[in-house]
N, CA, C and O atoms as CSV, one atom per row, in Angstrom:
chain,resi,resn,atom,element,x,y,z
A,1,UNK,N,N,0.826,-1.181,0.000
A,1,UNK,CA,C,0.000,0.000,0.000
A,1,UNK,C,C,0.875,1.251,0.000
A,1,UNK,O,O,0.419,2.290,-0.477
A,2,UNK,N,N,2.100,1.208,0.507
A,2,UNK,CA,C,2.599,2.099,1.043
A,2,UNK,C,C,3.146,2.318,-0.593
A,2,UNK,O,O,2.807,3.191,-1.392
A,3,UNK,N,N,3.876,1.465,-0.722
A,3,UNK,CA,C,4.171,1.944,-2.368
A,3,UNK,C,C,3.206,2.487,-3.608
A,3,UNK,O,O,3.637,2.881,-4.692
A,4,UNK,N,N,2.270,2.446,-3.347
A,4,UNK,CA,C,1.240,2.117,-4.079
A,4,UNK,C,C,0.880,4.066,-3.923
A,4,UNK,O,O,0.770,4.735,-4.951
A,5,UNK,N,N,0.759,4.641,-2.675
A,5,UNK,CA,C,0.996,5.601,-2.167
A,5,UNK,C,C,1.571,7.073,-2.963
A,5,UNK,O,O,1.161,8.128,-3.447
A,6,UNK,N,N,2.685,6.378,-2.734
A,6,UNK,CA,C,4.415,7.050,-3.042
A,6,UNK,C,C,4.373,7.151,-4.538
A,6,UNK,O,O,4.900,8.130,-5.068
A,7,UNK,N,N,3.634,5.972,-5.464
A,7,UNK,CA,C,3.804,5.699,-6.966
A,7,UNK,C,C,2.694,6.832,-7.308
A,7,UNK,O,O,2.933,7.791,-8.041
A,8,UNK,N,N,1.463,6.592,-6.684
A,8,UNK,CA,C,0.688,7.144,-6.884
A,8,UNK,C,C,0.958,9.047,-6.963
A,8,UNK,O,O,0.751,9.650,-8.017
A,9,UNK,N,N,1.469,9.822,-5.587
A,9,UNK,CA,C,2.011,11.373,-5.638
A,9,UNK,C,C,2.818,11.482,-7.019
A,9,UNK,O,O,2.545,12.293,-7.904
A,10,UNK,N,N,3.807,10.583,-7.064
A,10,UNK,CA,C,4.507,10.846,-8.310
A,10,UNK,C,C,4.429,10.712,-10.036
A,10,UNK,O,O,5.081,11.206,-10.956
A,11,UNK,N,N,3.420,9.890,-9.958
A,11,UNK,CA,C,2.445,9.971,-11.006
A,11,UNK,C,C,1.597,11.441,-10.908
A,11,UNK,O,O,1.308,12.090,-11.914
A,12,UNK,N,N,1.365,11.716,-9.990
A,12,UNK,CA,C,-0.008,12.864,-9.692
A,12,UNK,C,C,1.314,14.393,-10.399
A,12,UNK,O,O,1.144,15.192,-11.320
A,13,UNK,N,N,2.454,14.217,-9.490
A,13,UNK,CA,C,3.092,15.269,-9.988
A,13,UNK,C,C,3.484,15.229,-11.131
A,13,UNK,O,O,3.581,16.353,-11.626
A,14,UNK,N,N,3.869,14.082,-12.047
A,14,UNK,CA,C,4.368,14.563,-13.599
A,14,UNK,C,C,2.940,14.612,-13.788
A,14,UNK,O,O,2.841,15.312,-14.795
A,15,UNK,N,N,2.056,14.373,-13.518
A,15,UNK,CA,C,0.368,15.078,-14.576
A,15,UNK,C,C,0.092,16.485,-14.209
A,15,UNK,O,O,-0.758,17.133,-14.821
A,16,UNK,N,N,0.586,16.841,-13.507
A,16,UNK,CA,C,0.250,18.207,-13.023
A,16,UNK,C,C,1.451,18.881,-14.067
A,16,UNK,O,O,1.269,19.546,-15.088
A,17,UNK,N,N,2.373,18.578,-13.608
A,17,UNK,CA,C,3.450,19.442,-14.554
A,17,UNK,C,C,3.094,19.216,-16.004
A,17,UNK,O,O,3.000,20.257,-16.654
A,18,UNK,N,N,2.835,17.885,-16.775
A,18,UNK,CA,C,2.095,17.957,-18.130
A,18,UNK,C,C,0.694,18.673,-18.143
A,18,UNK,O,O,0.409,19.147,-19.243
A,19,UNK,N,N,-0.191,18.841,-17.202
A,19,UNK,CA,C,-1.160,19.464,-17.498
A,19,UNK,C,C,-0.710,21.467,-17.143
A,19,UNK,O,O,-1.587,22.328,-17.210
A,20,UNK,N,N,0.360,21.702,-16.891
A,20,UNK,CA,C,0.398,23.237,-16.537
A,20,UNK,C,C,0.861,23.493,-17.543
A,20,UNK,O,O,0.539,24.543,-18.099
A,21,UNK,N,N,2.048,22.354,-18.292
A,21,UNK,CA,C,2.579,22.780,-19.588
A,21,UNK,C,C,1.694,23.004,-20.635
A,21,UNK,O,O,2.106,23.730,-21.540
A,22,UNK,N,N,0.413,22.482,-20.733
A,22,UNK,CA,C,-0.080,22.071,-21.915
A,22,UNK,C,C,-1.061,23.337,-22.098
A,22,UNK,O,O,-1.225,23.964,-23.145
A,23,UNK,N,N,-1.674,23.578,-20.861
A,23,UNK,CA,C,-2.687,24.951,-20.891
A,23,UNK,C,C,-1.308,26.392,-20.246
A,23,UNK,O,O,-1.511,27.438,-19.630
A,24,UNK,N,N,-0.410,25.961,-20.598
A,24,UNK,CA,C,0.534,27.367,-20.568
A,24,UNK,C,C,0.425,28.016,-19.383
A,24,UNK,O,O,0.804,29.187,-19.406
A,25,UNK,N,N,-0.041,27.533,-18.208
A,25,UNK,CA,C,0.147,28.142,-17.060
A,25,UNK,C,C,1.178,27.761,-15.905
A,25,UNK,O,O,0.939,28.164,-14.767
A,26,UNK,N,N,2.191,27.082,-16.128
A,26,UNK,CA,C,3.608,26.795,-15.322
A,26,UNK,C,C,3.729,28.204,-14.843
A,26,UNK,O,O,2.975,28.502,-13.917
A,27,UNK,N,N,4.398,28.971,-15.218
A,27,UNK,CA,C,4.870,29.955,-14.437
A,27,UNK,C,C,4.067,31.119,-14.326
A,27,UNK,O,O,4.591,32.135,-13.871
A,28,UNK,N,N,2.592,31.130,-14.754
A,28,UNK,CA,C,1.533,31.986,-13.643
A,28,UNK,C,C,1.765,31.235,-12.327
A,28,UNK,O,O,2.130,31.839,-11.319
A,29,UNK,N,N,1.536,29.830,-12.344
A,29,UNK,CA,C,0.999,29.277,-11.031
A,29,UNK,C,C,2.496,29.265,-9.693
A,29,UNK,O,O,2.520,29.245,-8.463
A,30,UNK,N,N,3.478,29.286,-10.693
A,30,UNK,CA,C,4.898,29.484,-10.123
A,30,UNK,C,C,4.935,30.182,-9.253
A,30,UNK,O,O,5.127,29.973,-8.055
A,31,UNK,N,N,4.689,31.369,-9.999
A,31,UNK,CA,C,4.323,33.189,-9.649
A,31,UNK,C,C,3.383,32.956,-8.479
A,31,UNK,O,O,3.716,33.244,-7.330
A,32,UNK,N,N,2.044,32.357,-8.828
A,32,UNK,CA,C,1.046,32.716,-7.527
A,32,UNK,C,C,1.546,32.068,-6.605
A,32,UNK,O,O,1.666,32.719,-5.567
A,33,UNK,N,N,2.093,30.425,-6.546
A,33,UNK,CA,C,2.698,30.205,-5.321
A,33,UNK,C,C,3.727,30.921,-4.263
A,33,UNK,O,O,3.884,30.654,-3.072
A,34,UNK,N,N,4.332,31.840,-5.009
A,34,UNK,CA,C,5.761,32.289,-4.528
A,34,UNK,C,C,4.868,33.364,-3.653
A,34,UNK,O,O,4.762,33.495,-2.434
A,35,UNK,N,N,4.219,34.141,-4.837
A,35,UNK,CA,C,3.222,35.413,-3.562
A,35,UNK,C,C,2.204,35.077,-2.570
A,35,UNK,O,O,1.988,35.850,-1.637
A,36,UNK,N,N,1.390,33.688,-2.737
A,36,UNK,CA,C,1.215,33.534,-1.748
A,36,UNK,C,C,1.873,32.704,-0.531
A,36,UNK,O,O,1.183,32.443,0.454
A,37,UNK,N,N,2.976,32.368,-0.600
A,37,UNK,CA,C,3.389,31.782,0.703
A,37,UNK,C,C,4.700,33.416,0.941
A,37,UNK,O,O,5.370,33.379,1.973
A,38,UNK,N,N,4.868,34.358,0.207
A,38,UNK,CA,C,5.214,35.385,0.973
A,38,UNK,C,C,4.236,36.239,1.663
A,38,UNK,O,O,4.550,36.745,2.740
A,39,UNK,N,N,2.965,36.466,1.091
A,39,UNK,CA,C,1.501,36.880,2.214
A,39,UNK,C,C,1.971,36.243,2.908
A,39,UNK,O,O,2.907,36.602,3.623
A,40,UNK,N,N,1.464,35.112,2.908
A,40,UNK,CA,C,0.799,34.542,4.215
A,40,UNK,C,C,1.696,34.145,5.381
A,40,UNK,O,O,1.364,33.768,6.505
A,41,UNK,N,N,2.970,34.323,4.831
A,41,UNK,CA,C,4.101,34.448,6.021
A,41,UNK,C,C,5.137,35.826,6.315
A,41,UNK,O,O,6.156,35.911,7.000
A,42,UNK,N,N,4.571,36.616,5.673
A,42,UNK,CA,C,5.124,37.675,6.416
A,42,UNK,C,C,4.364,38.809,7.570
A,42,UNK,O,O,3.168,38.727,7.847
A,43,UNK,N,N,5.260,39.821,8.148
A,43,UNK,CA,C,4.518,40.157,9.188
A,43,UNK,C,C,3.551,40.964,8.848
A,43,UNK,O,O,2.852,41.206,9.833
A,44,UNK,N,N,3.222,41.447,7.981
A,44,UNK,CA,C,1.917,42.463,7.657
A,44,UNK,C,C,1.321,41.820,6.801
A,44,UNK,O,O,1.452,42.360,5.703
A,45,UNK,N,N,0.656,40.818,6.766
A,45,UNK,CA,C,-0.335,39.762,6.879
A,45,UNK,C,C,-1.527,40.541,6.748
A,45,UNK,O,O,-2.058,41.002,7.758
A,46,UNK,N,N,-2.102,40.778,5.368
A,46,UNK,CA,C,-3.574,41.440,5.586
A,46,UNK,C,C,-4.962,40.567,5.985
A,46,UNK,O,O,-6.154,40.858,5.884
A,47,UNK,N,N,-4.341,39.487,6.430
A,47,UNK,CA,C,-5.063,38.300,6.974
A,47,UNK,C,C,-5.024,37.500,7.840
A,47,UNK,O,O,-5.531,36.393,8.020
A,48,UNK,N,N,-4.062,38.453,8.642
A,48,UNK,CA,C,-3.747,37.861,10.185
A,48,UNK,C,C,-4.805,37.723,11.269
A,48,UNK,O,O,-5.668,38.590,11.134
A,49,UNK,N,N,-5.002,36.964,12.235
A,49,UNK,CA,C,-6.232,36.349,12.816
A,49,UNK,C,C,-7.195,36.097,11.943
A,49,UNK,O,O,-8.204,35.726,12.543
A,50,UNK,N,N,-7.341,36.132,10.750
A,50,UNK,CA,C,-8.277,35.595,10.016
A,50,UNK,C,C,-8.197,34.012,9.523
A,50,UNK,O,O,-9.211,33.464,9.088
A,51,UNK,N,N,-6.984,33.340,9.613
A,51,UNK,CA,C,-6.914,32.597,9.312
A,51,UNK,C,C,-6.117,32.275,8.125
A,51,UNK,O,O,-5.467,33.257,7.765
A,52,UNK,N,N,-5.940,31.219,7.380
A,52,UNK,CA,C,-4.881,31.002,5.792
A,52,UNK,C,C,-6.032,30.770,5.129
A,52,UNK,O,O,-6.949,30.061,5.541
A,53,UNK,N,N,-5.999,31.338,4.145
A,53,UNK,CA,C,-6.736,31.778,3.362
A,53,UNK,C,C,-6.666,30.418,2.146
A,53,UNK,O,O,-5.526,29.973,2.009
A,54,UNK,N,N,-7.763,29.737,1.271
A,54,UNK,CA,C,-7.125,28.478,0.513
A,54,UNK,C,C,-6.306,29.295,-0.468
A,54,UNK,O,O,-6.505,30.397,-0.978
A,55,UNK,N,N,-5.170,28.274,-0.592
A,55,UNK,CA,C,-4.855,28.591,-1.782
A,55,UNK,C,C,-5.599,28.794,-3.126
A,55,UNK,O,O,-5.589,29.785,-3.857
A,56,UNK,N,N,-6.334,27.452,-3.293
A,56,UNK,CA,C,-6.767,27.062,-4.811
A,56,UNK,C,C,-8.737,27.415,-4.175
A,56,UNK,O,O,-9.313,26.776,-3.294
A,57,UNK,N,N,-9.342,28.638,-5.025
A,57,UNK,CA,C,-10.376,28.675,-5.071
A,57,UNK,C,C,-11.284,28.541,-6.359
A,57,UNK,O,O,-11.155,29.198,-7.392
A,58,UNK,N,N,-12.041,27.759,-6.151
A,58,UNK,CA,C,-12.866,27.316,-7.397
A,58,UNK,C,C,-13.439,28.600,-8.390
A,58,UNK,O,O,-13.275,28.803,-9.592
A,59,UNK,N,N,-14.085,29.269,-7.480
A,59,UNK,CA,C,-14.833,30.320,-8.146
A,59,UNK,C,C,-13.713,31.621,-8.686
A,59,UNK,O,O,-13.870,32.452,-9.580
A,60,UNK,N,N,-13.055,31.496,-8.152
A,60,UNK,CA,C,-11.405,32.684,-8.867
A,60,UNK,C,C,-10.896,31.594,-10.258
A,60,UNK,O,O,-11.034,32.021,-11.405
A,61,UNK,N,N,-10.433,30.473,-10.060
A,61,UNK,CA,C,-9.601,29.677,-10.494
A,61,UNK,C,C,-10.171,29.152,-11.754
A,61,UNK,O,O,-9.735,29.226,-12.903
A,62,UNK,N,N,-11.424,28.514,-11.202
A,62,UNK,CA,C,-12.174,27.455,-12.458
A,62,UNK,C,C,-11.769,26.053,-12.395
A,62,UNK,O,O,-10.718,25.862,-11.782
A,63,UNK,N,N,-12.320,25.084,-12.856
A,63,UNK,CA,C,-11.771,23.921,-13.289
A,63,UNK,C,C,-10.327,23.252,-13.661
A,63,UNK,O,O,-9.802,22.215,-13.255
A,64,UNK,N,N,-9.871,24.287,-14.627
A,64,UNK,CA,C,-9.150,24.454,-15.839
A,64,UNK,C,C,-7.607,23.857,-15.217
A,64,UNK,O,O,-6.669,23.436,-15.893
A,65,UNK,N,N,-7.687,23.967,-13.781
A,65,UNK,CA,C,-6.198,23.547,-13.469
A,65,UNK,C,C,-6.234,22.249,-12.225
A,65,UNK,O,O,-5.346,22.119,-11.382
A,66,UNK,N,N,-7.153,21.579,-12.306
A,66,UNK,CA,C,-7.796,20.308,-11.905
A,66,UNK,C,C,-7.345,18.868,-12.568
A,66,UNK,O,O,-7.630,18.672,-13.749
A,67,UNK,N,N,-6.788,18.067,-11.972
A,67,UNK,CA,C,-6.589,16.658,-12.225
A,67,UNK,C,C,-7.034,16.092,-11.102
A,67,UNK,O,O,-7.326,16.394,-9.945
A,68,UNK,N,N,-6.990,15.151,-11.837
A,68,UNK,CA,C,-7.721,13.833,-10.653
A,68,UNK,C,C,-6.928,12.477,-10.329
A,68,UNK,O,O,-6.397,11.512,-10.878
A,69,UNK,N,N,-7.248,13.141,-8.845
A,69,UNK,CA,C,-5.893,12.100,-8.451
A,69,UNK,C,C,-6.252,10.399,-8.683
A,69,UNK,O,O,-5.503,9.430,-8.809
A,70,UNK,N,N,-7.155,10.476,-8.680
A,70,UNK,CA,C,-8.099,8.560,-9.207
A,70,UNK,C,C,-7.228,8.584,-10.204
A,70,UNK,O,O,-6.105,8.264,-9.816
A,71,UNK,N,N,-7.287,8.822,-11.279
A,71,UNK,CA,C,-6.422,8.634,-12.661
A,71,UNK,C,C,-4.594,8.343,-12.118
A,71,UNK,O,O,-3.767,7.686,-12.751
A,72,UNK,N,N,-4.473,8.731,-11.404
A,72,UNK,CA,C,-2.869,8.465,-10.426
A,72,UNK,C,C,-2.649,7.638,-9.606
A,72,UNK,O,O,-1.544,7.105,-9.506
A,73,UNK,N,N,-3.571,7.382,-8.910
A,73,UNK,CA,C,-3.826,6.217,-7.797
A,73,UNK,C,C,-4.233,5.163,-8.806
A,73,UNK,O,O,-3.476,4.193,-8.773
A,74,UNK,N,N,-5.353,5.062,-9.820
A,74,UNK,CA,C,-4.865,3.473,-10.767
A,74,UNK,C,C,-4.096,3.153,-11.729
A,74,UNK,O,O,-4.177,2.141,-12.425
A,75,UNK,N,N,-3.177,4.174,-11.809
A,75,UNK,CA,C,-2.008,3.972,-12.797
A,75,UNK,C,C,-0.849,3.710,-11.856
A,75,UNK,O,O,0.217,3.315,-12.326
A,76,UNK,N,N,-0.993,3.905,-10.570
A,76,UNK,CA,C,0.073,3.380,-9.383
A,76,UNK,C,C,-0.804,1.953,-9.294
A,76,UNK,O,O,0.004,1.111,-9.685
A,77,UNK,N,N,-1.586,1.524,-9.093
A,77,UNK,CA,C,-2.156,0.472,-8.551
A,77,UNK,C,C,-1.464,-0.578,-10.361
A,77,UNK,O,O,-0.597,-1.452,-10.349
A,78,UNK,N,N,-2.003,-0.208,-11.270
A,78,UNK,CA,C,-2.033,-1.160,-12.563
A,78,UNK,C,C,0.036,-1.093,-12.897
A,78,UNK,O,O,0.523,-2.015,-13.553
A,79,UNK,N,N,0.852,-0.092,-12.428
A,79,UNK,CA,C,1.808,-0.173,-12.141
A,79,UNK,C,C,2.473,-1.324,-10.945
A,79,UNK,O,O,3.429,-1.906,-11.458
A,80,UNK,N,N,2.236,-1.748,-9.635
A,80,UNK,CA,C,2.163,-2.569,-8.700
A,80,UNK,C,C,1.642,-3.943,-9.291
A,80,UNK,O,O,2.212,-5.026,-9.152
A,81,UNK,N,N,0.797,-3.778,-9.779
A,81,UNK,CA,C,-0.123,-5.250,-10.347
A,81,UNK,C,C,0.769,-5.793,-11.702
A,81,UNK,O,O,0.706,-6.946,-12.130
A,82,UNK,N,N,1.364,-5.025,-12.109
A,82,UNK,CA,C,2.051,-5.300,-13.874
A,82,UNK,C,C,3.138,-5.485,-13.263
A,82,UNK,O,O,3.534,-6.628,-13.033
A,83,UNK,N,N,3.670,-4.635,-12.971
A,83,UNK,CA,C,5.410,-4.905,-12.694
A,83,UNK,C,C,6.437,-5.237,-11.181
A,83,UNK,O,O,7.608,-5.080,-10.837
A,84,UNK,N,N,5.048,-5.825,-10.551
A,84,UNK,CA,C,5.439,-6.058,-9.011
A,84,UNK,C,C,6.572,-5.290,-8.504
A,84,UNK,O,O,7.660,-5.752,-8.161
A,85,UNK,N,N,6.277,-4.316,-8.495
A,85,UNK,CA,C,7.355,-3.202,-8.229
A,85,UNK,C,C,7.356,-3.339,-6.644
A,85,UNK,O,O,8.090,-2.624,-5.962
């Protein structure tokens, strides 16, 4: 299981990186990560006691940068089952 796990994140991350490449958003999302983990950790925090704010919101965001981790978890599982890894 545990492998199955581990196969599975790393499957999930090359689909994410093929799916940012493909709709051309790698380095918007680069960009938004970098500004938001400098918000949300520095000291003038326009959202301090409020809580962390999500990163990924549906209604800002859309669909459009969505995979599904099922599609990763049975390509780790049919990976384990094929090649007794």
């Amino acid at each position: 299981v545990f492998k199955s796990i581990v196969a599975a994140f790393i499957i999930a991350a090359v689909m994410s990186v093929i799916h940012l490449i493909k709709y051309k958003q790698l380095f918007y999302r680069l960009h938004y990560l970098v500004s938001y983990i400098q918000t949300n950790t520095s000291y003038n925090n326009p959202n301090q006691g409020k809580g962390i704010p999500p990163y990924y919101d549906v209604k800002r965001d859309g669909y459009q940068g969505v995979i599904h981790f099922s599609a990763a978890i049975l390509a780790a599982v049919l990976l384990q089952i094929i090649f007794r890894i």
